[in-house]
C-alpha positions in Angstrom: -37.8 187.1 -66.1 -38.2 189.3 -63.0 -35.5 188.3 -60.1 -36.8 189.2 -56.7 -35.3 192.6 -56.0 -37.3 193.9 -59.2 -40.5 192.2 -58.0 -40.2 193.9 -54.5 -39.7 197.1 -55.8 -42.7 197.0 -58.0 -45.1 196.5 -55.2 -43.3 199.1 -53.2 -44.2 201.2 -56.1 -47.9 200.3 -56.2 -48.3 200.4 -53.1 -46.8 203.8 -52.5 -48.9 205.0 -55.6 -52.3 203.8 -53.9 -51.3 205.7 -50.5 -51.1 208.1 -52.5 -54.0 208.2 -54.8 -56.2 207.9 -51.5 -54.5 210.8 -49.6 -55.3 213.4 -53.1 -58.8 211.7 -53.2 -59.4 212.9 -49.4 -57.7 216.2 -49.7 -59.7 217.0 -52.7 -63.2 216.3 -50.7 -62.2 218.4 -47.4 -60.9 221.0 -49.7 -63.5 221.4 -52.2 -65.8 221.6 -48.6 -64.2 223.8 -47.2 -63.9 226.2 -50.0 -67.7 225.8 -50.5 -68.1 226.6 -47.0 -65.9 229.7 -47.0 -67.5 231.4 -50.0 -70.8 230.8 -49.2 -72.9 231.2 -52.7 -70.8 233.7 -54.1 -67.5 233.8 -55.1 -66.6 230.0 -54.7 -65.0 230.2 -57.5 -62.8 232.8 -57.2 -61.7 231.3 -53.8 -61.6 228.3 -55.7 -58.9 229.8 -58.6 -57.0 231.4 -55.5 -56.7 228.0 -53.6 -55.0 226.7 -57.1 -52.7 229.1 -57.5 -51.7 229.5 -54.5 -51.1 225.7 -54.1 -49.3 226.2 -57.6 -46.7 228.7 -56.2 -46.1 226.4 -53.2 -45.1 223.3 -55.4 -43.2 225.5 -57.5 -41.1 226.8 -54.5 -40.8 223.3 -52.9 -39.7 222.2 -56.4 -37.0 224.9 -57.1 -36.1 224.7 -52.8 -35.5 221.4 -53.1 -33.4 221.3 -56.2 -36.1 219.5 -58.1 -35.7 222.7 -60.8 -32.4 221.9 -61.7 
């Protein structure tokens, strides 16, 4: 049987998910947009794998900044 604390911290938890669920959904509309808009017909792609690892090298960084590579 769940006591309150338990059930209070689980929806904290789905709520915290859904925020953010809906912030990556609307990040990956502007930024598939914008990258479509920046390489015009050619290239998106590339611009595309760039944006990616880019990104990649960023999370990586925060990760190790932040201790989270320990």
């Amino acid at each position: 049987m769940l006591d309150m604390h338990t059930e209070r911290s689980t929806s904290r938890r789905a709520l915290s998910t859904a925020y953010i669920v809906e912030g990556w959904r609307a990040d990956v509309a502007f930024e598939t947009a914008t990258i479509a808009a920046l390489g015009g017909e050619r290239m998106v792609d590339t611009y595309y794998g760039l944006y990616n690892t880019l990104s990649g090298i960023g999370v990586a960084a925060g990760n190790l900044l932040s201790g989270g590579g320990a």
